[in-house]
PyMOL Python script that loads the backbone (N, CA, C, O; Angstrom):
from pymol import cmd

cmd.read_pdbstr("""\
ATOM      1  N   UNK A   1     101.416 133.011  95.201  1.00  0.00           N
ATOM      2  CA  UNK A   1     102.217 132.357  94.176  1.00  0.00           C
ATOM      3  C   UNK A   1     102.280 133.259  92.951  1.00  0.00           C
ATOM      4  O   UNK A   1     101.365 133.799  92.330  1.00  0.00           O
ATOM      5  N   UNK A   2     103.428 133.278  92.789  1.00  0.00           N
ATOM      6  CA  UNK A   2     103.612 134.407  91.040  1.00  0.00           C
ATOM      7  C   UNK A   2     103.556 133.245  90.396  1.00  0.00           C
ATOM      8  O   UNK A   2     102.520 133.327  89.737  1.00  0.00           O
ATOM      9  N   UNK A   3     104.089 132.125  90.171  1.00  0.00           N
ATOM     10  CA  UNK A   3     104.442 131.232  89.233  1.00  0.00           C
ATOM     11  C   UNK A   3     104.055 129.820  89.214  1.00  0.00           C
ATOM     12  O   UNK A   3     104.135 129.290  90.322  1.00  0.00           O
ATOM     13  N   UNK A   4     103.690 129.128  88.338  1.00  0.00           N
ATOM     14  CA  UNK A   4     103.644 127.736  88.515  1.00  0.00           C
ATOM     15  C   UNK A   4     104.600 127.238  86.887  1.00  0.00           C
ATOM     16  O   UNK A   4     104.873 127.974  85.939  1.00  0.00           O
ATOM     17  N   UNK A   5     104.877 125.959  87.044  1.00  0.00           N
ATOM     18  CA  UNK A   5     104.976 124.888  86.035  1.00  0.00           C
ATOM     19  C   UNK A   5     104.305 123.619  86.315  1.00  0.00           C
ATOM     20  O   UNK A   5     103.903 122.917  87.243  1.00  0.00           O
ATOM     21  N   UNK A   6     104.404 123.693  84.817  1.00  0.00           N
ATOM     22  CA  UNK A   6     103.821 122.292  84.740  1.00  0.00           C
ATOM     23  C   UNK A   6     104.986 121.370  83.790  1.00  0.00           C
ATOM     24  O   UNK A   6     105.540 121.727  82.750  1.00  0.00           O
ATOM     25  N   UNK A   7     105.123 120.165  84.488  1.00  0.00           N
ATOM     26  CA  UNK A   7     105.991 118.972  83.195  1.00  0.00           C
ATOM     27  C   UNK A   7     105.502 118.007  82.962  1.00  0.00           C
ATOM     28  O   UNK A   7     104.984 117.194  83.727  1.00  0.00           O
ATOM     29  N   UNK A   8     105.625 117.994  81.789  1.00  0.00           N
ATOM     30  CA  UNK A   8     105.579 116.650  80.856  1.00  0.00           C
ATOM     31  C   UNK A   8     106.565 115.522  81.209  1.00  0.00           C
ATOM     32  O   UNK A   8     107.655 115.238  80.712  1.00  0.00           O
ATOM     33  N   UNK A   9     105.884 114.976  82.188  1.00  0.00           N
ATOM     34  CA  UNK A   9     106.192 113.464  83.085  1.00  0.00           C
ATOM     35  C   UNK A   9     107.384 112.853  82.144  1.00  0.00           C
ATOM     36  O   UNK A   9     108.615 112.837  82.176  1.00  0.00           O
ATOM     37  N   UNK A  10     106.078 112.229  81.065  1.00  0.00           N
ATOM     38  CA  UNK A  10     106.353 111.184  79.950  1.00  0.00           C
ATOM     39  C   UNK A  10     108.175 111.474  79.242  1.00  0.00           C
ATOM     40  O   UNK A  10     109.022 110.604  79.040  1.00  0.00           O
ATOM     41  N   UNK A  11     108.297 112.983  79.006  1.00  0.00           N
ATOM     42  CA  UNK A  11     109.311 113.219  78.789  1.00  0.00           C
ATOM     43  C   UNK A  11     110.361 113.991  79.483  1.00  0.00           C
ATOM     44  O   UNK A  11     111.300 114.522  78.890  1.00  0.00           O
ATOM     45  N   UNK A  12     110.120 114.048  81.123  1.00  0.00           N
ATOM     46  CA  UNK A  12     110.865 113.993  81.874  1.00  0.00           C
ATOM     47  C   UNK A  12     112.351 112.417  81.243  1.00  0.00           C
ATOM     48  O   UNK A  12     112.101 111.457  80.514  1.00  0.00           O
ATOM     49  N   UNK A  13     113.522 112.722  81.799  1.00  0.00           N
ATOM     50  CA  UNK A  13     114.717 111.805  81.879  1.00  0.00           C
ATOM     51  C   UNK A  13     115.363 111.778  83.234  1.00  0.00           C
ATOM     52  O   UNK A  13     116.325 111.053  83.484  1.00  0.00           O
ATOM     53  N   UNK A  14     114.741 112.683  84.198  1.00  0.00           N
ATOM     54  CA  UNK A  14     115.520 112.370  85.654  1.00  0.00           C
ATOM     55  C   UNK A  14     116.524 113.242  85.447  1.00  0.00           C
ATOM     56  O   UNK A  14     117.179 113.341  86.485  1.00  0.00           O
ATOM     57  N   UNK A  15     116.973 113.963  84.526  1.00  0.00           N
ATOM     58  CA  UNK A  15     118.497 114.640  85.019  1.00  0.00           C
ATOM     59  C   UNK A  15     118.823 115.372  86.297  1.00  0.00           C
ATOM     60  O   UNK A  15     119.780 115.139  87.036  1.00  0.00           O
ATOM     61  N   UNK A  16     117.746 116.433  86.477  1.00  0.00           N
ATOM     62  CA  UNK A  16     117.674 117.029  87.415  1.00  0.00           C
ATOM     63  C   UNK A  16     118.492 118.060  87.341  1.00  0.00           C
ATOM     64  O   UNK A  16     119.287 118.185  88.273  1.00  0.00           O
ATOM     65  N   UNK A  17     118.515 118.887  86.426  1.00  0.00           N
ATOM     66  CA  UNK A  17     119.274 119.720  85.975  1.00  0.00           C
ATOM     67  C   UNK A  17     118.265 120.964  86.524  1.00  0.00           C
ATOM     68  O   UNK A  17     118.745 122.051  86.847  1.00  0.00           O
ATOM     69  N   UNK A  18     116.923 120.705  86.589  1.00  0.00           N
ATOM     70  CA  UNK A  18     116.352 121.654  86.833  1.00  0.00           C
ATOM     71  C   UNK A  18     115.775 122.179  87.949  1.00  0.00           C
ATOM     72  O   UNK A  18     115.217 123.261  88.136  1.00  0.00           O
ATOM     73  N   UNK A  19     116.025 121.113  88.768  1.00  0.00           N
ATOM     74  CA  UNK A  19     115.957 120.772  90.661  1.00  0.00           C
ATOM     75  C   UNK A  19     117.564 121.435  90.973  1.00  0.00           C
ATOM     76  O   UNK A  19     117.840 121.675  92.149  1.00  0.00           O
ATOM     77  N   UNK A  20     118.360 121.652  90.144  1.00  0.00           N
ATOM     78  CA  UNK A  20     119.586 122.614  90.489  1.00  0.00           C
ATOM     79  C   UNK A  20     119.752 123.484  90.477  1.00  0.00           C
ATOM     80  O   UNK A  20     120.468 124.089  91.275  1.00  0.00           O
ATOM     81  N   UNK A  21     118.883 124.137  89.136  1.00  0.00           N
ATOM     82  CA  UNK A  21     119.273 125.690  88.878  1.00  0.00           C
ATOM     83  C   UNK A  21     118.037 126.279  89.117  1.00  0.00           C
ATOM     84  O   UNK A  21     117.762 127.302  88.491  1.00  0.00           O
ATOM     85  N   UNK A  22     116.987 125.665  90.167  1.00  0.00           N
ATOM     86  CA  UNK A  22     116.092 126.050  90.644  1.00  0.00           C
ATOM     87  C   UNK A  22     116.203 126.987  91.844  1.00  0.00           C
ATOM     88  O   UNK A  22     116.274 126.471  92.959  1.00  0.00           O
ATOM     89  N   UNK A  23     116.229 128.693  91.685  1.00  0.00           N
ATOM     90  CA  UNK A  23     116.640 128.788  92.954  1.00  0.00           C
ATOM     91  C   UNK A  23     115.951 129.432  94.127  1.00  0.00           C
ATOM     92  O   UNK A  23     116.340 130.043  95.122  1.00  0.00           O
ATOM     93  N   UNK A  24     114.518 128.986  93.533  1.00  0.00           N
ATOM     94  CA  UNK A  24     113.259 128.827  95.039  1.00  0.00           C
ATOM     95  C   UNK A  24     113.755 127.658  95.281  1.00  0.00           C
ATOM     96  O   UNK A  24     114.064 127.944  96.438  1.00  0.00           O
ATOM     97  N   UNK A  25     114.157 126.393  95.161  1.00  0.00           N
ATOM     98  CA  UNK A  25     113.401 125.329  95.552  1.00  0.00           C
ATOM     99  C   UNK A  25     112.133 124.748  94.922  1.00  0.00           C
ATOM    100  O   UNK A  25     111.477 124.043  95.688  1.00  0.00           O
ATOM    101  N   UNK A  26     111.812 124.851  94.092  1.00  0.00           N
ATOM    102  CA  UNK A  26     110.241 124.864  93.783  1.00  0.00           C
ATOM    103  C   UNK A  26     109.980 123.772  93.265  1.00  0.00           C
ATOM    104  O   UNK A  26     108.780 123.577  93.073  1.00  0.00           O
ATOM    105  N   UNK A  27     111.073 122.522  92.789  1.00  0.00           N
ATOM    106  CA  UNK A  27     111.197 121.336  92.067  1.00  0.00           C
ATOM    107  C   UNK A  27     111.728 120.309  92.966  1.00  0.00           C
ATOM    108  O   UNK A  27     112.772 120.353  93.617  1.00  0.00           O
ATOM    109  N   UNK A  28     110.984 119.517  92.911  1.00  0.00           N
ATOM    110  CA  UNK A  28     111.621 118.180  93.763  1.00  0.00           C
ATOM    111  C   UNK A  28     111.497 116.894  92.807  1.00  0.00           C
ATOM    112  O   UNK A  28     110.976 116.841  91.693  1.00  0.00           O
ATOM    113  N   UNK A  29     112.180 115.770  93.617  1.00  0.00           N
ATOM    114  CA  UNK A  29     112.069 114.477  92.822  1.00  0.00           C
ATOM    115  C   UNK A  29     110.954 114.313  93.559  1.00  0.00           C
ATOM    116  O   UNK A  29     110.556 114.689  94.662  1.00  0.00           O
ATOM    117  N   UNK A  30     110.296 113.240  92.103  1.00  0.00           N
ATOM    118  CA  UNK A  30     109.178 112.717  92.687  1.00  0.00           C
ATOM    119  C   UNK A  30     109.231 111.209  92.610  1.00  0.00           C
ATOM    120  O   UNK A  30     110.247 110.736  92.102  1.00  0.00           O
ATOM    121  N   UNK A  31     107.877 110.012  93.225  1.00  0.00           N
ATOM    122  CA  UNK A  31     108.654 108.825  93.219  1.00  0.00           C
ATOM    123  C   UNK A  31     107.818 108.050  92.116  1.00  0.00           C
ATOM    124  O   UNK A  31     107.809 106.819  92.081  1.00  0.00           O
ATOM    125  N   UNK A  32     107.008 108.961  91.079  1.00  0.00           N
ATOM    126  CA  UNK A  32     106.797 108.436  90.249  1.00  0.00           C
ATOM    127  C   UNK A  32     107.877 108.078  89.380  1.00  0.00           C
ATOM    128  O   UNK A  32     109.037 108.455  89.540  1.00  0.00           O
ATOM    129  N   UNK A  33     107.350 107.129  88.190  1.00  0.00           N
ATOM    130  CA  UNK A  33     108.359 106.711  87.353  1.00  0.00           C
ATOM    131  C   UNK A  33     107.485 106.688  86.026  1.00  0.00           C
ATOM    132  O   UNK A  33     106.305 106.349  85.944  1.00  0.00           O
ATOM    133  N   UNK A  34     108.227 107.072  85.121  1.00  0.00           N
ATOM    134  CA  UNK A  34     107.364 107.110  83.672  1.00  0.00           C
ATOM    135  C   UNK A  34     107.457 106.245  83.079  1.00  0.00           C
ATOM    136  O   UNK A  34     107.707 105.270  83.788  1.00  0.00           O
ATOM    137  N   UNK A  35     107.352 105.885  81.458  1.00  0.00           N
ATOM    138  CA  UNK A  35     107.017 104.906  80.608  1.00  0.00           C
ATOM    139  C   UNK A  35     108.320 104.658  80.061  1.00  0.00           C
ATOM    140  O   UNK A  35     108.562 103.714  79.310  1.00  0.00           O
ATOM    141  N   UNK A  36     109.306 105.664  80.508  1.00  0.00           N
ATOM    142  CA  UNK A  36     110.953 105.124  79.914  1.00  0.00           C
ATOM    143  C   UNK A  36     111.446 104.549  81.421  1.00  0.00           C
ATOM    144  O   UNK A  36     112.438 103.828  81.322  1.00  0.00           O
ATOM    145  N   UNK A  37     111.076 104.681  82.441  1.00  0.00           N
ATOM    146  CA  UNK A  37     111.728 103.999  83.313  1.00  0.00           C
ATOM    147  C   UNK A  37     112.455 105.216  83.776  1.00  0.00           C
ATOM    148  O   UNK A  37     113.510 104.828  84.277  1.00  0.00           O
ATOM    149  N   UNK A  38     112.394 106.080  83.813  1.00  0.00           N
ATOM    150  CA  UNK A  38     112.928 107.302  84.714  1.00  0.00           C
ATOM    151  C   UNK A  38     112.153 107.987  85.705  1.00  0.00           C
ATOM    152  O   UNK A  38     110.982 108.282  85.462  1.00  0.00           O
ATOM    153  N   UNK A  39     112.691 108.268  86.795  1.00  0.00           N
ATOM    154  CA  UNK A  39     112.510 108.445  88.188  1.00  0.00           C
ATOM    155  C   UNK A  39     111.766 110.517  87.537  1.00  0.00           C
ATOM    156  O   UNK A  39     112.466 111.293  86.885  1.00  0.00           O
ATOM    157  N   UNK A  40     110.961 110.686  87.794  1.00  0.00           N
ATOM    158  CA  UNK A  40     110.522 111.785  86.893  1.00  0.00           C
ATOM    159  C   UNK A  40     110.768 112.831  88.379  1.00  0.00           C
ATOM    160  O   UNK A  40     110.890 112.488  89.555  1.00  0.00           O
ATOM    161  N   UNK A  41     110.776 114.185  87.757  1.00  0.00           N
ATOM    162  CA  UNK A  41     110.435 115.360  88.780  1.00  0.00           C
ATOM    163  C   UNK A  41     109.334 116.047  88.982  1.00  0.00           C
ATOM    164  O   UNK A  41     108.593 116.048  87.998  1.00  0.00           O
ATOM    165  N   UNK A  42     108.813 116.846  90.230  1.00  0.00           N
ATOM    166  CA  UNK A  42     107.667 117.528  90.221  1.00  0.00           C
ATOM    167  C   UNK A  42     107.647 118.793  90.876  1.00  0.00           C
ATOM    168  O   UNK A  42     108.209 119.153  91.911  1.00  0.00           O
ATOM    169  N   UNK A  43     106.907 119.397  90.097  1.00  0.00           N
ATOM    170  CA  UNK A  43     106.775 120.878  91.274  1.00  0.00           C
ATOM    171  C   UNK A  43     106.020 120.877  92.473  1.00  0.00           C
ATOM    172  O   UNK A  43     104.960 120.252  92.510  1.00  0.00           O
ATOM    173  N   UNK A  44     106.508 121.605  93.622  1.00  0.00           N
ATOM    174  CA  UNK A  44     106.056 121.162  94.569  1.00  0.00           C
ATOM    175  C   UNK A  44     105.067 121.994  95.451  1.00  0.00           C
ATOM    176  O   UNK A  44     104.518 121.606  96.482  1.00  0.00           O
ATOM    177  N   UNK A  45     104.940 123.279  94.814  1.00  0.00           N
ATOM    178  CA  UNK A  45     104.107 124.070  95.071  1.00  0.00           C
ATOM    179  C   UNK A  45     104.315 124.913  96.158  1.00  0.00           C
ATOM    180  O   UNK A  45     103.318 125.633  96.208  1.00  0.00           O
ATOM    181  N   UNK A  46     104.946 125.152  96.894  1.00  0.00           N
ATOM    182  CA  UNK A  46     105.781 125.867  97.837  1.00  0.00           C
ATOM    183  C   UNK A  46     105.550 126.868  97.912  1.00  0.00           C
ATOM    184  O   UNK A  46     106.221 127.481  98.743  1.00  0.00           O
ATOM    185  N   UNK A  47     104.473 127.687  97.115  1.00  0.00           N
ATOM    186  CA  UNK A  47     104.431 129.178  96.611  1.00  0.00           C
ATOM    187  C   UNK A  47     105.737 130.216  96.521  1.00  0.00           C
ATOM    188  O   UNK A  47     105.566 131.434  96.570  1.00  0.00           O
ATOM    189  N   UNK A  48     107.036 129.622  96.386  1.00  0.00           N
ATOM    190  CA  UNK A  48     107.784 130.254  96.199  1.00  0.00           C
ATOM    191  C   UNK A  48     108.290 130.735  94.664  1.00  0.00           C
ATOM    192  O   UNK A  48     108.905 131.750  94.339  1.00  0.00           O
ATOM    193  N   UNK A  49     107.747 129.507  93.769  1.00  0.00           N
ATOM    194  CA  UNK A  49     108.102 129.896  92.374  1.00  0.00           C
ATOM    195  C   UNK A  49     107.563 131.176  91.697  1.00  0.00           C
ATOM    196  O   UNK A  49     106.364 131.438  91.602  1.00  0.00           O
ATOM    197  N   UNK A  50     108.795 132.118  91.134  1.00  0.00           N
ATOM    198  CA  UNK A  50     108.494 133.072  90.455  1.00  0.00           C
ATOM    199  C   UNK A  50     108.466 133.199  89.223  1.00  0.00           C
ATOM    200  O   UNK A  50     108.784 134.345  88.903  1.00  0.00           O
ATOM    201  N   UNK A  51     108.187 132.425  88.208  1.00  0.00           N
ATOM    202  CA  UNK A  51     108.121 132.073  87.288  1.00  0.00           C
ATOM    203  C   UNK A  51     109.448 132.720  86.234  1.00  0.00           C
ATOM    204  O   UNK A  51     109.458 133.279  85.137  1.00  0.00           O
ATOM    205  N   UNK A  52     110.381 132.356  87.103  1.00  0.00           N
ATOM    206  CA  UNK A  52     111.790 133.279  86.268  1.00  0.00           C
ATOM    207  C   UNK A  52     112.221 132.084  84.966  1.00  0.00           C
ATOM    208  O   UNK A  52     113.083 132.377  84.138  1.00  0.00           O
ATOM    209  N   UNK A  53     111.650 131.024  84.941  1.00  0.00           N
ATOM    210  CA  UNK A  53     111.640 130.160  83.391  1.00  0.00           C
ATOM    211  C   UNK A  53     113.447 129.256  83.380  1.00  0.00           C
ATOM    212  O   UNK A  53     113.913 128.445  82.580  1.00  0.00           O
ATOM    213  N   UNK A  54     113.974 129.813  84.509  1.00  0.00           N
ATOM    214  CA  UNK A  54     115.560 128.829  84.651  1.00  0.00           C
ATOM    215  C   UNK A  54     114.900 127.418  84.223  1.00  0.00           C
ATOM    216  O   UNK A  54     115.304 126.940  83.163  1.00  0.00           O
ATOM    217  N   UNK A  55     113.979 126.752  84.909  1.00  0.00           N
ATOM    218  CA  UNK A  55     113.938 125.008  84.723  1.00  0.00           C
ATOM    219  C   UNK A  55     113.789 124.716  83.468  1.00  0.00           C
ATOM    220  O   UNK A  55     114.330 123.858  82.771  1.00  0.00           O
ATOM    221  N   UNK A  56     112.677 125.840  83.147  1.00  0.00           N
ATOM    222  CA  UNK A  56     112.500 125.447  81.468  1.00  0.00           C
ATOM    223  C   UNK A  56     114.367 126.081  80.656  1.00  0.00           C
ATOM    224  O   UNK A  56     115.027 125.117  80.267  1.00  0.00           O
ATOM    225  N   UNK A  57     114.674 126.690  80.566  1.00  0.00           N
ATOM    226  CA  UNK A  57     115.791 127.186  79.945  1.00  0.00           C
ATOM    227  C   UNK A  57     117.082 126.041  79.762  1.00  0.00           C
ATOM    228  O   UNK A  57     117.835 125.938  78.794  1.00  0.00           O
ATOM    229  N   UNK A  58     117.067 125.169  81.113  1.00  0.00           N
ATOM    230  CA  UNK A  58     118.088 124.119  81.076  1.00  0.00           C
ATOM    231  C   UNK A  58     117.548 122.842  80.901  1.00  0.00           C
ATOM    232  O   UNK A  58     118.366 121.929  81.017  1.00  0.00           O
ATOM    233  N   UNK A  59     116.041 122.434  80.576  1.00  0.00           N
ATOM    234  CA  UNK A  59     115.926 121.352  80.838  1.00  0.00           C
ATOM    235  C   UNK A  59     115.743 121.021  79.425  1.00  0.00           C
ATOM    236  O   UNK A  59     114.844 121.428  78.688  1.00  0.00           O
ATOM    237  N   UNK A  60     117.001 119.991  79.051  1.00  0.00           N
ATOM    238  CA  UNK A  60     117.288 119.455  77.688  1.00  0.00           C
ATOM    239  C   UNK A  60     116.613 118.794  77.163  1.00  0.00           C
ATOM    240  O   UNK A  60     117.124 118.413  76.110  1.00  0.00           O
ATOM    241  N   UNK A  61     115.170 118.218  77.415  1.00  0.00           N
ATOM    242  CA  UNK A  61     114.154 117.901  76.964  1.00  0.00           C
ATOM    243  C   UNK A  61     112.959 118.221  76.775  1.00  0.00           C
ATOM    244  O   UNK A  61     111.994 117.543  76.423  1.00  0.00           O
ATOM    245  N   UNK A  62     113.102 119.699  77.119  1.00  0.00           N
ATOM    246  CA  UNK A  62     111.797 121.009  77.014  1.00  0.00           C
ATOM    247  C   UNK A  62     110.573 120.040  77.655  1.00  0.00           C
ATOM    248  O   UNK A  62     109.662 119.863  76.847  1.00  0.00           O
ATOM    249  N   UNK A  63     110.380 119.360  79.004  1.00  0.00           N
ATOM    250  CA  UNK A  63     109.774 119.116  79.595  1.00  0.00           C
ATOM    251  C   UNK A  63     109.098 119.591  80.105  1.00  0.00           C
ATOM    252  O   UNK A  63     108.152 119.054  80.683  1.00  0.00           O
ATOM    253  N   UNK A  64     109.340 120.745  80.073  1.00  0.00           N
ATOM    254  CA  UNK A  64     108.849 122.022  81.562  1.00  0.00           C
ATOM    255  C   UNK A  64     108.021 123.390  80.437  1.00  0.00           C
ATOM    256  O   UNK A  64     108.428 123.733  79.327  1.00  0.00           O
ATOM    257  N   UNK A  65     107.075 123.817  81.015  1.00  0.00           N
ATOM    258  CA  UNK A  65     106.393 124.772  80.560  1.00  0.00           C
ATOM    259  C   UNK A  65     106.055 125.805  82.132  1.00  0.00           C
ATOM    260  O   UNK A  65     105.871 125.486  83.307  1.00  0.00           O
ATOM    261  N   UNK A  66     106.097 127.121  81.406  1.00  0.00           N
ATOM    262  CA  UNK A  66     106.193 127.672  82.620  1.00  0.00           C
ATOM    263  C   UNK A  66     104.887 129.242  82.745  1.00  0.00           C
ATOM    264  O   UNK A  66     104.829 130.138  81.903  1.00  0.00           O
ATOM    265  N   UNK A  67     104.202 129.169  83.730  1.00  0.00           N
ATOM    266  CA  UNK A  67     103.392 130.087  84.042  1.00  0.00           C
ATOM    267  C   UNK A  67     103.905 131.225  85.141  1.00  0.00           C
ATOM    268  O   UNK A  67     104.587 131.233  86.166  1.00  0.00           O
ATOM    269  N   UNK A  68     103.130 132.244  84.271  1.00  0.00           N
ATOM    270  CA  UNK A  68     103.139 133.720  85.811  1.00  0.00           C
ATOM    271  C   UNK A  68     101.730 133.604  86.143  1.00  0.00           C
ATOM    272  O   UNK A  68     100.934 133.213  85.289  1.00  0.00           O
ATOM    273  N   UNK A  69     101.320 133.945  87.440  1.00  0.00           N
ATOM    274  CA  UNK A  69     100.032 134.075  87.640  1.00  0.00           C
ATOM    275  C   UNK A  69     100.033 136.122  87.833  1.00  0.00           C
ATOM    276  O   UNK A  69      98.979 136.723  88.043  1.00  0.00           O
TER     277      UNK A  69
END
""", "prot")
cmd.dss("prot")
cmd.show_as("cartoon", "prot")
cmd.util.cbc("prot")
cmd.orient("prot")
């Protein structure tokens, strides 16, 4: 694995803007649900993420923080 993220659930909104312009794959929905009532996303560990920072870059609620290993 080069890369991981981590998100901030709580301020996840479900857009999924970042499960799009993801282009390992490395983000999926998940079937948690947070404290606003949105269907939240998660990384899924796939070891494919390269920590190229797209999820964080589009995700309009700076949810996403992003690591290189």
């Amino acid at each position: 694995m080069k890369g991981y993220i981590e998100i901030e659930e709580e301020l996840c909104k479900g857009c999924l803007l970042c499960l799009a312009f993801c282009p390992k794959e490395a983000i999926a929905v998940s079937e948690k649900i947070n404290a606003g009532g949105y269907t939240v996303v998660s990384f899924n560990g796939n070891g494919a993420c390269t920590g190229c920072a797209v999820c964080a870059l589009v995700c309009p609620e700076v949810a996403i923080e992003v690591y290189r290993a």
